[in-house]
C-alpha positions in Angstrom: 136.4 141.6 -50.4 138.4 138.8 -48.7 140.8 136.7 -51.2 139.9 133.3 -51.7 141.5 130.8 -49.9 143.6 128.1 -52.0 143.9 124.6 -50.2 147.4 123.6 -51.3 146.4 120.0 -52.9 150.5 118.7 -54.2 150.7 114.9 -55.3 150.1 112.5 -52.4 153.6 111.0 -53.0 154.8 114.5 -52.9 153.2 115.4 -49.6 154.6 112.3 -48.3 158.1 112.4 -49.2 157.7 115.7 -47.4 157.5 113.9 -43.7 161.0 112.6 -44.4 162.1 116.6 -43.0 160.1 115.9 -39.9 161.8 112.2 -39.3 165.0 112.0 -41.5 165.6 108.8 -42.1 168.4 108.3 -45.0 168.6 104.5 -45.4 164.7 105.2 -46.4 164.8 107.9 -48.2 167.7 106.5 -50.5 165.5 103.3 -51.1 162.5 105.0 -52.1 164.4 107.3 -54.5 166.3 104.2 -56.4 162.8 103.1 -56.2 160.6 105.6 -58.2 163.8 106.2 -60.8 163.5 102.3 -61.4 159.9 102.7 -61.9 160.4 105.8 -63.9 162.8 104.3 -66.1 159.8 101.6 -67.0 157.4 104.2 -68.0 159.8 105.9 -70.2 160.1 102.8 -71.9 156.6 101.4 -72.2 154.3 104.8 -72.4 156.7 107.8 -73.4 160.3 108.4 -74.9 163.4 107.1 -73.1 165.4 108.7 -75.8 164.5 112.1 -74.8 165.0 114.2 -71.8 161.3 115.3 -72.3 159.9 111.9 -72.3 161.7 111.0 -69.4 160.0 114.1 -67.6 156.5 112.8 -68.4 157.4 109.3 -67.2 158.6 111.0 -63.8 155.3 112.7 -63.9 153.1 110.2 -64.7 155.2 107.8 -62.1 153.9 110.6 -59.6 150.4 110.4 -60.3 150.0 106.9 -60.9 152.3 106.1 -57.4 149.5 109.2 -55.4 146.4 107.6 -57.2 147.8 104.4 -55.4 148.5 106.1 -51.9 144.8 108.2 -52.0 143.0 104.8 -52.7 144.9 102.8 -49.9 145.1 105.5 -47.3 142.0 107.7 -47.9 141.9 109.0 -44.7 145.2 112.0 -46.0 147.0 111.1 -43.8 150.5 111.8 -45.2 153.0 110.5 -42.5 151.2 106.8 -43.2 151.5 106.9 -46.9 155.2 107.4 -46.2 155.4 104.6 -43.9 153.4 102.5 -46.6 155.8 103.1 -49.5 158.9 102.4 -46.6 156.8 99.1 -45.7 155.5 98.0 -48.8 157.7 99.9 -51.2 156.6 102.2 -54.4 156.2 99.6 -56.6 153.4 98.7 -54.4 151.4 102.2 -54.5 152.2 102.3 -58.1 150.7 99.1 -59.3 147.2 99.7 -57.3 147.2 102.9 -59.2 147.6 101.3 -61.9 145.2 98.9 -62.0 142.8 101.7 -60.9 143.6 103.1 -64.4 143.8 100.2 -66.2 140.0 99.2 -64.8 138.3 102.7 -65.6 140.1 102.5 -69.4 138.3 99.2 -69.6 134.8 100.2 -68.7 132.4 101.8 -71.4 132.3 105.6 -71.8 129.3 105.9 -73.6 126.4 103.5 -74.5 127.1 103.6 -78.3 129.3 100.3 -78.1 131.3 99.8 -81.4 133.4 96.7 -82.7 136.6 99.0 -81.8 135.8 98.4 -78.3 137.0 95.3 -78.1 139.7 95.7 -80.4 143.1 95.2 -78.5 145.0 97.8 -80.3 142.3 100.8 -79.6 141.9 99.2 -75.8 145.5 99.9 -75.1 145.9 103.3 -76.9 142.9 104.2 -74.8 144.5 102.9 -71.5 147.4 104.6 -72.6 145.4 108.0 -73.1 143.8 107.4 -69.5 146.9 106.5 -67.6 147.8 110.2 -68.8 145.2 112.0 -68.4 144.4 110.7 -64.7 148.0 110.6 -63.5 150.1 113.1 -65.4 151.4 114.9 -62.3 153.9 118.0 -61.8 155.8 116.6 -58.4 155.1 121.0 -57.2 152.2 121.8 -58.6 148.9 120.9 -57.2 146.7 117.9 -58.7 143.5 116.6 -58.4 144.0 112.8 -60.5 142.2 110.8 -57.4 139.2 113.3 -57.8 138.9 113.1 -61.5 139.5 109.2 -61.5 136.5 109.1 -59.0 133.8 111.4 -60.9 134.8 109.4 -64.3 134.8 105.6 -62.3 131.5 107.2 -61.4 130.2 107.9 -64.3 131.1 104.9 -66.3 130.0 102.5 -63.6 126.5 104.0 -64.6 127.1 103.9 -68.2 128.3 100.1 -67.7 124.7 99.4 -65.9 123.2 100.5 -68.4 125.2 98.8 -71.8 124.8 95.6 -68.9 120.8 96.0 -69.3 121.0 96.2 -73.1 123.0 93.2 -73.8 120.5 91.5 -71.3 117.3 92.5 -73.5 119.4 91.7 -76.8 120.2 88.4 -75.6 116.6 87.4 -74.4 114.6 89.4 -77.1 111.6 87.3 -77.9 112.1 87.2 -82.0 115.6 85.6 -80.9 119.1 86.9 -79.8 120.3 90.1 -81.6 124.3 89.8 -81.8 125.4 92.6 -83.7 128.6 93.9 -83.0 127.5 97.4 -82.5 125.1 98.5 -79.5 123.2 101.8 -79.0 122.7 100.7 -75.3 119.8 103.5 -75.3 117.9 102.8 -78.0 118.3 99.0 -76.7 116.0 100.0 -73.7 113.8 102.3 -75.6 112.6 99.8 -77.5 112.0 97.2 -74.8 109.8 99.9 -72.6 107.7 101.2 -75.5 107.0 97.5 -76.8 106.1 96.3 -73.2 103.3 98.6 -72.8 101.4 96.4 -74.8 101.6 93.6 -72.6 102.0 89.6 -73.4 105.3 89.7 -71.4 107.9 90.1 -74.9 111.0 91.4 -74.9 112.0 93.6 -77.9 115.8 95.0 -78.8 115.3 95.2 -82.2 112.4 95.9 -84.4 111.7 96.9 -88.0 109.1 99.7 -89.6 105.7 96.7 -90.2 106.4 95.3 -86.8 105.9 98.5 -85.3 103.1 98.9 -87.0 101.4 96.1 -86.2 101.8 97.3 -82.4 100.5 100.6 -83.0 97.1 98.8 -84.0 97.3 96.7 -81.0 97.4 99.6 -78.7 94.9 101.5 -80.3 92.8 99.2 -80.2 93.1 97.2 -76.9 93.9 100.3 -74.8 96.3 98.2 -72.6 97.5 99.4 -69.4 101.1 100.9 -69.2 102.1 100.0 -65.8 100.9 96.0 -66.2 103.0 95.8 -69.2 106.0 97.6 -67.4 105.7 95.7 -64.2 105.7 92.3 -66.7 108.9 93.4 -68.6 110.5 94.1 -65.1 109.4 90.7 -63.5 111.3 89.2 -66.4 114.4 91.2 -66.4 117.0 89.9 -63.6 117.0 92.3 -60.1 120.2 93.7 -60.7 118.8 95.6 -64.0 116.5 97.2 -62.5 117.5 99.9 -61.0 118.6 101.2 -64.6 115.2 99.9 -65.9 113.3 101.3 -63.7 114.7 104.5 -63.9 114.2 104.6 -67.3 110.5 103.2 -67.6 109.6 106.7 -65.2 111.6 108.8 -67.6 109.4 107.7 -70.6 106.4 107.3 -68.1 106.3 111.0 -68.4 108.2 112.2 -71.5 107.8 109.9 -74.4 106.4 111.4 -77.0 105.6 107.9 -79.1 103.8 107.0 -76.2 102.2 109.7 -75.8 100.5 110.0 -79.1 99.9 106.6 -79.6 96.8 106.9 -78.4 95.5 109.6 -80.7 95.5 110.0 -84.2 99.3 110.9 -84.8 100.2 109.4 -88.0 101.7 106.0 -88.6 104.7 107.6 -90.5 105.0 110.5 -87.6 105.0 108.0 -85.1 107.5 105.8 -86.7 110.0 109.0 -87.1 109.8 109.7 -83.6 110.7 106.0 -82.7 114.0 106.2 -84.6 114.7 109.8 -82.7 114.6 107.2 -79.3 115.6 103.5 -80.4 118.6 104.7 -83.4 120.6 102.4 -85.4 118.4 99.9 -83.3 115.8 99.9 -85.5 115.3 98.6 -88.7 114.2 100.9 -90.8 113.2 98.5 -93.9 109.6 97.1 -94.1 109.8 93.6 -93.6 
């Protein structure tokens, strides 16, 4: 069995500090390094403990990261002798502040689609720009590290999330019954109720509902039989283009899975039905009957 082979992936600012052995340039190299202690010396202060020898070690660390996040994203092609020549050029305060706005971007965007009041909140957005700025660019200067990668899966993945909390404010703001402005979203449930309501057809928006509503709906469709796709293609004429994508991808998900939909059309019970509508639309739905 052969051994695996390890690709030797250090911090971009390490790998480039590394090219000053191939072209030793001292003037440069004594620049850079009163450089990234300067900058170090401002993240002891502002993220860890100046006081201690150990939080001066994470501020190095996290002044490595943040300063290789900034390198990857302006020089993606690896090559290591030009990030050197960018932080001679431009300097390391340079690399270090595009990193950090990098960070500083994905702590702002949603994580999930259950938005809360906290969200907003300036004390909990910097502790979690705080939490982020460690967890992407927390960085041994030897070791290897992969912050670039995991910055790019989780900018991924909360650009997505984004599209979709995006979608639900738009429904919430042009719901039919009038403009729902609770602090609180459940993004999903948001859109669950919008596609389920469409079906019936009439062109209405719904982001929120309550249990006599629904009702009322449910005796519609039984008894009009309208088409699905009509009612879909109406919601999504009304919904601005750059929703769709989200929308549309959700109106095939519950095209073939939703269960309320599904059984709508037999003789499920009013009360079954109802339960399975708060399993998809959440704290969106009012449970009271009124």
């Amino acid at each position: 069995m052969l051994p695996a082979i390890v690709r030797e992936t250090l911090p971009r600012l390490t790998r480039a500090i590394k090219q000053f052995a191939v072209e030793p340039d001292d003037e440069a190299a004594y620049a850079l390094a009163d450089e990234l202690t300067g900058i170090t010396a401002m993240v002891a202060e502002k993220f860890t403990n100046d006081r201690t020898a150990d939080g001066i070690q994470k501020a190095l660390q996290l002044t490595v990261g943040c300063v290789s996040l900034g390198l990857d994203h302006e020089l993606p092609d690896d090559d290591d002798e030009a990030a050197l020549g960018l932080l001679i050029e431009e300097g390391a305060e340079y690399a270090f502040q595009v990193g950090f706005r990098m960070v500083k971007e994905l702590a702002a965007l949603p994580e999930d689609a259950l938005v809360g009041e906290y969200d907003t909140d300036p004390v909990y957005a910097a502790r979690r720009l705080r939490d982020k700025f460690v967890d992407i660019c927390q960085a041994d200067p030897n070791q290897n590290w992969n912050g670039s990668a995991r910055y790019a899966v989780q900018f991924k993945q909360r650009k997505e999330v984004q599209a979709v909390v995006r979608l639900a404010g738009w429904l919430r703001r042009h719901n039919t019954e009038g403009p729902v402005s609770d602090a609180d979203l459940n993004a999903e449930g948001v859109i669950a109720l919008a596609i389920i309501f469409a079906v019936e057809g009439g062109g209405r928006v719904v982001a929120r509902t309550g249990q006599k509503e629904f009702e009322r709906f449910v005796k519609s469709v039984r008894k009009n039989k309208p088409d699905y796709e009509a009612g879909w293609a109406e919601l999504v004429a009304k919904v601005p283009v750059q929703h769709h994508p989200v929308l549309l991808e959700r109106i095939d998900s519950y095209r073939q899975s939703c269960t309320v939909l599904q059984n709508i059309k037999g003789r499920t019970a009013m009360k079954t039905l109802f339960a399975e509508l708060e399993n998809y639309a959440g704290s969106e739905l009012d449970a009271d009957y009124s």
